[in-house]
N, CA, C and O atoms as a GROMACS GRO file, in nm:
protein
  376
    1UNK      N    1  -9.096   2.430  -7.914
    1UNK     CA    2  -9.130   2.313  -7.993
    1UNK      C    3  -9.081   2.324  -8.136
    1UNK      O    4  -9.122   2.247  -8.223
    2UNK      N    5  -9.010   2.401  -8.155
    2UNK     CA    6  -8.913   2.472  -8.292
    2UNK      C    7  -9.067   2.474  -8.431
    2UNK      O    8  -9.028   2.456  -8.546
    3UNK      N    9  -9.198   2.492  -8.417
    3UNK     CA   10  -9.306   2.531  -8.489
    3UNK      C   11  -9.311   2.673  -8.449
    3UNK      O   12  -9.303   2.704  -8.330
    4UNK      N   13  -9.324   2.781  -8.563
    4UNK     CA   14  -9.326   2.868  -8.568
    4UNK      C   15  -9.481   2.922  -8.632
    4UNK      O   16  -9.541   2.887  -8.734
    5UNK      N   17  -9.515   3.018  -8.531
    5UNK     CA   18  -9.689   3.005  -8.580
    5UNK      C   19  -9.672   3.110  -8.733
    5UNK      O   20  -9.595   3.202  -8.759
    6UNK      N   21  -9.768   3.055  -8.802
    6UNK     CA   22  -9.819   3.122  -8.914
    6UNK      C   23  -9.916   3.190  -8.905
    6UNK      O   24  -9.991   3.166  -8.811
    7UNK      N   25  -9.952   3.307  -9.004
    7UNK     CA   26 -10.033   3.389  -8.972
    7UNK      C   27 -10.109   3.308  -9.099
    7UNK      O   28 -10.051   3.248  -9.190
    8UNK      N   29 -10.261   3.323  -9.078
    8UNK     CA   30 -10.351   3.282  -9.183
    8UNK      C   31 -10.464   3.359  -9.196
    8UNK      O   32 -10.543   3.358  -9.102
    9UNK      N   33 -10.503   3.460  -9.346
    9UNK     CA   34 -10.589   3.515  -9.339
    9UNK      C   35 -10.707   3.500  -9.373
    9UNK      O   36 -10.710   3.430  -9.474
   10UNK      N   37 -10.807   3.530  -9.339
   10UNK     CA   38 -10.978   3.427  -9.337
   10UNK      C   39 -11.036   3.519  -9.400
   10UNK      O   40 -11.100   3.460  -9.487
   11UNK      N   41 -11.058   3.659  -9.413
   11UNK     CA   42 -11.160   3.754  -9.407
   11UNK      C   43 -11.157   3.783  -9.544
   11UNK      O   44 -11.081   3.709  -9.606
   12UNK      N   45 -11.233   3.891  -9.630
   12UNK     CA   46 -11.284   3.919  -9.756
   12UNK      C   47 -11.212   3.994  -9.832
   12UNK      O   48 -11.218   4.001  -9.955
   13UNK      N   49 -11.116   4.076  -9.732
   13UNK     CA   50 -10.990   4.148  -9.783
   13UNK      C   51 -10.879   4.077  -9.788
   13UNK      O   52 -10.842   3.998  -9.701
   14UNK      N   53 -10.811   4.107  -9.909
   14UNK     CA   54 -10.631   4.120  -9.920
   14UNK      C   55 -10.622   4.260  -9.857
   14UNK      O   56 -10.695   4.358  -9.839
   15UNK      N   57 -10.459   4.207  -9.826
   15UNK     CA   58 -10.342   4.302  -9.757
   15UNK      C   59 -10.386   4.466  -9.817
   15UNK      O   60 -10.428   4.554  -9.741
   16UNK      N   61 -10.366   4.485  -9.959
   16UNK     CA   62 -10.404   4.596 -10.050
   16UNK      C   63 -10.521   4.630  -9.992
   16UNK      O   64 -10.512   4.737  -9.932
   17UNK      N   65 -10.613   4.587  -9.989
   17UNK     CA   66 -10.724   4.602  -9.960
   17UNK      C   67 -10.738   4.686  -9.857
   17UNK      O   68 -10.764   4.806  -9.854
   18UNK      N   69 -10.708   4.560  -9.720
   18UNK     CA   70 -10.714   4.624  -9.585
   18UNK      C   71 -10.633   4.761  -9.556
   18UNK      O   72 -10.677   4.844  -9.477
   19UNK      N   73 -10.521   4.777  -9.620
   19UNK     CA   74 -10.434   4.887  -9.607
   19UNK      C   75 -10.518   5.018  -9.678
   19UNK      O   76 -10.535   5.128  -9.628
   20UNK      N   77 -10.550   4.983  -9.774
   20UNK     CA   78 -10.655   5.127  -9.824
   20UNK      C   79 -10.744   5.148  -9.756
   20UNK      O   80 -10.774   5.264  -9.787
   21UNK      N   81 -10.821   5.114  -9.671
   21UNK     CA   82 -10.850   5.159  -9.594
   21UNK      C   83 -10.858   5.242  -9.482
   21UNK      O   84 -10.956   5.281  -9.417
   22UNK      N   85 -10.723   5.263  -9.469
   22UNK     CA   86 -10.664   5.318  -9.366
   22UNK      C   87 -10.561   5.464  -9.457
   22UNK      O   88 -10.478   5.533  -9.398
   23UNK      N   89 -10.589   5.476  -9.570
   23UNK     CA   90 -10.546   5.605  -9.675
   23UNK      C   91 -10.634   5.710  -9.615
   23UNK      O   92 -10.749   5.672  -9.591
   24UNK      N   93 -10.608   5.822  -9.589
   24UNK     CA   94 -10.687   5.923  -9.574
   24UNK      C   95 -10.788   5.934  -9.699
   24UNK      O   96 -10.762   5.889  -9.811
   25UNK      N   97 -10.889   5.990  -9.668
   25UNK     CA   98 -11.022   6.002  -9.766
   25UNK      C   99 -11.049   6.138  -9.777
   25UNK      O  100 -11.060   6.194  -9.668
   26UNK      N  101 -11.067   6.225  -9.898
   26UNK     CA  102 -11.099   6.309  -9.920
   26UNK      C  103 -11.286   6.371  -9.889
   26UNK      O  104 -11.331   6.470  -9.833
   27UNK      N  105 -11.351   6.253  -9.960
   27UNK     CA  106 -11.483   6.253  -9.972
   27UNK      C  107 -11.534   6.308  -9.845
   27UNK      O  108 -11.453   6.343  -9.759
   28UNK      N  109 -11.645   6.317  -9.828
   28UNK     CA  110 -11.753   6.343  -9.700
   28UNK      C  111 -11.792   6.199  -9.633
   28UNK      O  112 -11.829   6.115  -9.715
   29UNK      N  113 -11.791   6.156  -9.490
   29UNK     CA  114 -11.803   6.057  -9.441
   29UNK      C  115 -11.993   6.032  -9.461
   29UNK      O  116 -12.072   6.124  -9.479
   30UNK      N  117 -12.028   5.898  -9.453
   30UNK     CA  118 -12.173   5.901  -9.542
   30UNK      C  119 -12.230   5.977  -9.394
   30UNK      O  120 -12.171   6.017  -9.293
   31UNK      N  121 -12.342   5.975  -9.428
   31UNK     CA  122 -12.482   6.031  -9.315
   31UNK      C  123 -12.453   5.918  -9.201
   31UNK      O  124 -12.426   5.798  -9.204
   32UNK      N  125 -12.472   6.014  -9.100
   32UNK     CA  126 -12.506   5.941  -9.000
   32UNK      C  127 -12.636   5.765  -8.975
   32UNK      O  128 -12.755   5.773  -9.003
   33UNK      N  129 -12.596   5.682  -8.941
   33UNK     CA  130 -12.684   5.556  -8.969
   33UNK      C  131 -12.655   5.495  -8.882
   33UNK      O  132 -12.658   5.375  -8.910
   34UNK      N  133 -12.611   5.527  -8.732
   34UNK     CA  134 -12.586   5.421  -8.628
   34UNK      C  135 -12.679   5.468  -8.535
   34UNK      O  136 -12.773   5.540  -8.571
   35UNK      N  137 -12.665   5.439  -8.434
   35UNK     CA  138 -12.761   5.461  -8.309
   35UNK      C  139 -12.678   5.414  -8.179
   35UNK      O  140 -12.614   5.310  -8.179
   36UNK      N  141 -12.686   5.499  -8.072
   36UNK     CA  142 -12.654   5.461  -7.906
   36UNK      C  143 -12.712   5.316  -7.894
   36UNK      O  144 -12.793   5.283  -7.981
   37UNK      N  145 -12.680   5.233  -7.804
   37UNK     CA  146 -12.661   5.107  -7.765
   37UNK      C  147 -12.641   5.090  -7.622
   37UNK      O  148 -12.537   5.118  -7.562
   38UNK      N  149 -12.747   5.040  -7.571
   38UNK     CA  150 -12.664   5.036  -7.427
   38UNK      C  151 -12.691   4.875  -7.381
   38UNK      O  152 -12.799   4.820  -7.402
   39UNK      N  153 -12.601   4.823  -7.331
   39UNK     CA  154 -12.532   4.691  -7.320
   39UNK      C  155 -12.497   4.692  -7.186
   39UNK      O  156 -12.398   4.751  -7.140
   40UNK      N  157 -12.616   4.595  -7.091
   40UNK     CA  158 -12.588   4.531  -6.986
   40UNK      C  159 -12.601   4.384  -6.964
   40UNK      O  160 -12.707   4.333  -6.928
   41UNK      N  161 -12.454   4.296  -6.994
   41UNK     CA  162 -12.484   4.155  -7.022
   41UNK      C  163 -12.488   4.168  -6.885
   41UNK      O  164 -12.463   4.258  -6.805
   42UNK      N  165 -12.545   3.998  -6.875
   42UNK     CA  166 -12.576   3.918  -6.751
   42UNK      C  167 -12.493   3.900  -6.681
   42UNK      O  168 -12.395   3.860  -6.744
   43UNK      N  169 -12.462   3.913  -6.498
   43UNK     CA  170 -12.292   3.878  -6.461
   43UNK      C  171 -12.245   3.959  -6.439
   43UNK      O  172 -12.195   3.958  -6.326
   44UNK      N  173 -12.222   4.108  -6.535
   44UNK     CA  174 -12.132   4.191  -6.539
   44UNK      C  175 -12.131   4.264  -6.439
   44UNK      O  176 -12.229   4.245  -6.367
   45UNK      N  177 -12.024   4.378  -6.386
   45UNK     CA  178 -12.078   4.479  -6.275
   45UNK      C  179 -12.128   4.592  -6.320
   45UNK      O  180 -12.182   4.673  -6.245
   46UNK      N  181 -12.117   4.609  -6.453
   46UNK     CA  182 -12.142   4.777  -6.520
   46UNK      C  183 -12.161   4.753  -6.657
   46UNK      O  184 -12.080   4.708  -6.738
   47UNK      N  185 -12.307   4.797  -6.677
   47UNK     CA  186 -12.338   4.813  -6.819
   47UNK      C  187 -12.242   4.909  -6.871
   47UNK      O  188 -12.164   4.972  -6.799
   48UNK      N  189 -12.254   4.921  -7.033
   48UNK     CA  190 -12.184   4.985  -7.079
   48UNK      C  191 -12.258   5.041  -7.235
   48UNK      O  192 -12.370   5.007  -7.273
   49UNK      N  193 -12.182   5.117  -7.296
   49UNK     CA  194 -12.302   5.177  -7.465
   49UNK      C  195 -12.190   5.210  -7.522
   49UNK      O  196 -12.086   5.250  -7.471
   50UNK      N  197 -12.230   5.185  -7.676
   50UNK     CA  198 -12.180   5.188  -7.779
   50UNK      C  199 -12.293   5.262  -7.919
   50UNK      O  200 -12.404   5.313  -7.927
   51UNK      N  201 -12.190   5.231  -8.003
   51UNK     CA  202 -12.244   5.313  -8.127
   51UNK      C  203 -12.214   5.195  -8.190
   51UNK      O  204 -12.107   5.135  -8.206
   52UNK      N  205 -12.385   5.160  -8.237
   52UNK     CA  206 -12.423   5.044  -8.355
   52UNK      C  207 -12.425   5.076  -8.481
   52UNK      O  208 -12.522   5.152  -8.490
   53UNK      N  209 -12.364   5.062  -8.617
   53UNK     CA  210 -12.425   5.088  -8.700
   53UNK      C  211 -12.409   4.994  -8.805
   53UNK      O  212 -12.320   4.910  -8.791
   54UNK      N  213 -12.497   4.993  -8.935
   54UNK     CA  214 -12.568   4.892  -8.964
   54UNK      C  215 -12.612   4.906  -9.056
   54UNK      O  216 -12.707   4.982  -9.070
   55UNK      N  217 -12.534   4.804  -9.203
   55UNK     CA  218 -12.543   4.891  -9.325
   55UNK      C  219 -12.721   4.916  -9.361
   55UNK      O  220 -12.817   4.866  -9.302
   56UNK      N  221 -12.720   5.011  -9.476
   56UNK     CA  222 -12.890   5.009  -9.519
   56UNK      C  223 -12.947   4.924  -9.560
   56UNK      O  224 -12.928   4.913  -9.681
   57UNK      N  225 -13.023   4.841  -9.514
   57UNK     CA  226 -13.153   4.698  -9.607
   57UNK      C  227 -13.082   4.623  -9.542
   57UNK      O  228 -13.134   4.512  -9.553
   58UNK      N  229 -12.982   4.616  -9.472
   58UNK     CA  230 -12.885   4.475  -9.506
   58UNK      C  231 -12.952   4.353  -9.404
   58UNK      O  232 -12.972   4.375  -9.284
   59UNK      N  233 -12.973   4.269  -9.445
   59UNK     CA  234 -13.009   4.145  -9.344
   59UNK      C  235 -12.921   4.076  -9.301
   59UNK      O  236 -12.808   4.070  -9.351
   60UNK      N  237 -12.959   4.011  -9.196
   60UNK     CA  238 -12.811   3.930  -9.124
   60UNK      C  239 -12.853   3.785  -9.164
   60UNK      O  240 -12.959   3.750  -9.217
   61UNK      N  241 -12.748   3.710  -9.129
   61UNK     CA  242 -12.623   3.725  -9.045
   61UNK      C  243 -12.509   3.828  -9.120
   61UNK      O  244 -12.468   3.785  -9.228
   62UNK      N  245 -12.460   3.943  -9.082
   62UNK     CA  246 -12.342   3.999  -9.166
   62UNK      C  247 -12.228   3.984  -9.075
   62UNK      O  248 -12.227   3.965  -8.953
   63UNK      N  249 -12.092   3.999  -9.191
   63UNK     CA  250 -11.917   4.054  -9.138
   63UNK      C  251 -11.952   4.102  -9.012
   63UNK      O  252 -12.072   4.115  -8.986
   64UNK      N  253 -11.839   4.141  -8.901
   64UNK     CA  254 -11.890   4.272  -8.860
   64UNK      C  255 -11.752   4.317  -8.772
   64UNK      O  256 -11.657   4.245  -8.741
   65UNK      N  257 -11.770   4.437  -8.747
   65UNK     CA  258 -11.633   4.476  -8.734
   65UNK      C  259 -11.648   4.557  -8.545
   65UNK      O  260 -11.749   4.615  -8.507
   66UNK      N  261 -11.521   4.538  -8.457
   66UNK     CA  262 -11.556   4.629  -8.386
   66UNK      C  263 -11.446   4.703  -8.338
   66UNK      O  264 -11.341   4.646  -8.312
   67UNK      N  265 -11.464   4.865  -8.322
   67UNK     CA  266 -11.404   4.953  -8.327
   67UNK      C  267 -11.350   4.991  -8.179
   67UNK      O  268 -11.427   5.024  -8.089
   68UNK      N  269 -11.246   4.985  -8.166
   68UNK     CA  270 -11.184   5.074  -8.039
   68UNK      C  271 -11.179   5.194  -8.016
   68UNK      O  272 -11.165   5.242  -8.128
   69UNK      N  273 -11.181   5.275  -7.947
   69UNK     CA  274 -11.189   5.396  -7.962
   69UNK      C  275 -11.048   5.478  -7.921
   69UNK      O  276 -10.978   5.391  -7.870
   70UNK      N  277 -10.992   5.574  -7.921
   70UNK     CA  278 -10.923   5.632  -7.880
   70UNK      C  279 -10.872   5.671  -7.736
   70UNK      O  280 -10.952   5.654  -7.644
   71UNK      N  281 -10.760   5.718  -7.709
   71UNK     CA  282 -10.730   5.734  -7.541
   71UNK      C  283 -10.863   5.794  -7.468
   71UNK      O  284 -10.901   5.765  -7.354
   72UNK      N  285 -10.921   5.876  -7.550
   72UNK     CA  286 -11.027   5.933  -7.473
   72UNK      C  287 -11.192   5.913  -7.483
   72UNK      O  288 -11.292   5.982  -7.461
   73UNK      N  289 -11.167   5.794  -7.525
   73UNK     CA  290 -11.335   5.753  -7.497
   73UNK      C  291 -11.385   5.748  -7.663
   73UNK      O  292 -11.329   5.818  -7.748
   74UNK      N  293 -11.491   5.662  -7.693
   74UNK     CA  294 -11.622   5.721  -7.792
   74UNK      C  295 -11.639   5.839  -7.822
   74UNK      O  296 -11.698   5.918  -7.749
   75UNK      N  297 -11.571   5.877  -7.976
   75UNK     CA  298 -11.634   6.022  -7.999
   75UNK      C  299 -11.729   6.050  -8.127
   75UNK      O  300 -11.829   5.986  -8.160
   76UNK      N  301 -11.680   6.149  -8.182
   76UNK     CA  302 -11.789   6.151  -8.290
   76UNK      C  303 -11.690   6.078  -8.406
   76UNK      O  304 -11.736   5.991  -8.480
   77UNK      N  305 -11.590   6.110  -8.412
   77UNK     CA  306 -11.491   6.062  -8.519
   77UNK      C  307 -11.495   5.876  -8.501
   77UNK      O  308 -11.485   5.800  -8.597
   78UNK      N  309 -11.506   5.844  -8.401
   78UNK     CA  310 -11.524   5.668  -8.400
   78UNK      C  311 -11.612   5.640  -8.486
   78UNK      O  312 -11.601   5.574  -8.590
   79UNK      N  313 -11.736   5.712  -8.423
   79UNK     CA  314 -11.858   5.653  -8.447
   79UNK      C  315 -11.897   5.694  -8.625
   79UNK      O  316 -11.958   5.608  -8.688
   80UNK      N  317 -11.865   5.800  -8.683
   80UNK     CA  318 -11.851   5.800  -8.844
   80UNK      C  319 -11.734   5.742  -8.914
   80UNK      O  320 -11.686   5.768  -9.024
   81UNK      N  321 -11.691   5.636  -8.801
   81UNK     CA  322 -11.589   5.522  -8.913
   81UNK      C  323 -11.671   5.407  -8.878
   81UNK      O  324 -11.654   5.300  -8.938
   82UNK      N  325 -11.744   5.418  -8.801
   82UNK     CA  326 -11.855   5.290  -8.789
   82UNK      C  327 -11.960   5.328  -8.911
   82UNK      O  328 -12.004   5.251  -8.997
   83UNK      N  329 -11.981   5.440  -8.896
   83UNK     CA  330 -12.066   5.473  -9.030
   83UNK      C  331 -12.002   5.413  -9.200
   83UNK      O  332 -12.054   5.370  -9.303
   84UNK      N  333 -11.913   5.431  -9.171
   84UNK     CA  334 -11.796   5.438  -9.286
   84UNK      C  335 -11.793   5.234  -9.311
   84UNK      O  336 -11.810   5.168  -9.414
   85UNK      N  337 -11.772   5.204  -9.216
   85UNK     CA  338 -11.782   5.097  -9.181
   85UNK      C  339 -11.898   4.977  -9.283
   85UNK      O  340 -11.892   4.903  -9.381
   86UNK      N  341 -12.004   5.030  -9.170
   86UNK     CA  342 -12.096   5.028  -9.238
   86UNK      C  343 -12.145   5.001  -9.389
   86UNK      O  344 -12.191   4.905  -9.452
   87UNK      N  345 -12.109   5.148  -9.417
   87UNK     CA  346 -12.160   5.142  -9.577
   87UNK      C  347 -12.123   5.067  -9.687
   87UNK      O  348 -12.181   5.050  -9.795
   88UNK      N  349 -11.967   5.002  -9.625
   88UNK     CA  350 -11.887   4.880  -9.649
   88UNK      C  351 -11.999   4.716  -9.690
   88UNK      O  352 -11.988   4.607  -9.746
   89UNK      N  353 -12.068   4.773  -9.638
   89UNK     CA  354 -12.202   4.613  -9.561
   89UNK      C  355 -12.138   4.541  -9.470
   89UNK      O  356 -12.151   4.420  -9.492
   90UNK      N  357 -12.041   4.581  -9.332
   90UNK     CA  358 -12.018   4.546  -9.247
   90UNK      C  359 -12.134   4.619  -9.180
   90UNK      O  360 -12.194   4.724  -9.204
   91UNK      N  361 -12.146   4.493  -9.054
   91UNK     CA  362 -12.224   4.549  -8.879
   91UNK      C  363 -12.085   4.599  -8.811
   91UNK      O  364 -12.003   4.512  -8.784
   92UNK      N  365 -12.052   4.745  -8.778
   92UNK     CA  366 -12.012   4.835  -8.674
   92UNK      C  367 -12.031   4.882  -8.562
   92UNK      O  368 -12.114   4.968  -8.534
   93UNK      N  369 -11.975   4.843  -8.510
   93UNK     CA  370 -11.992   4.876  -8.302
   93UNK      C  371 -11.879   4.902  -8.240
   93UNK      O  372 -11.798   4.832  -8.180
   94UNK      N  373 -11.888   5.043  -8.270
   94UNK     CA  374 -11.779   5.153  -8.162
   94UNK      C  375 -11.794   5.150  -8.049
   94UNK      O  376 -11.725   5.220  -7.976
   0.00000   0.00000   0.00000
């Protein structure tokens, strides 16, 4: 149809932004603040669990972000970028 889609960005970050994020970090990742999750919607054939986490005080409705995990499953390293996440005042679910 010779329209070429545009990309349009919605969210709270610029480009700069989002890309620092992804800089390696020296610091210590914060304390642990998520919790196991286990998730059996309606319909499905197989529940499934995740790692919730969820900034401190924060009330909703919040952002929220969700994390993929690596070739090999949910590990500990997901789940303290959900932490990381988090402390952002995003809701995180690895």
């Amino acid at each position: 149809n010779g329209v070429s889609p545009r990309a349009v960005w919605t969210g709270a970050l610029d480009e700069q932004a989002f890309a620092a994020l992804h800089e390696l970090r020296g610091d210590a990742a914060p304390p642990r603040t998520g919790a196991r999750v286990d998730v059996d919607p309606p319909g499905e054939r197989l529940p499934f669990s995740g790692y919730l986490s969820m900034p401190r005080g924060a009330e909703g409705p919040l952002p929220a972000a969700i994390l993929t995990h690596e070739c090999c499953s949910r590990n500990e390293d997901s789940e303290r970028w959900a932490d990381r996440i988090a402390a952002l005042g995003y809701a995180a679910l690895a």
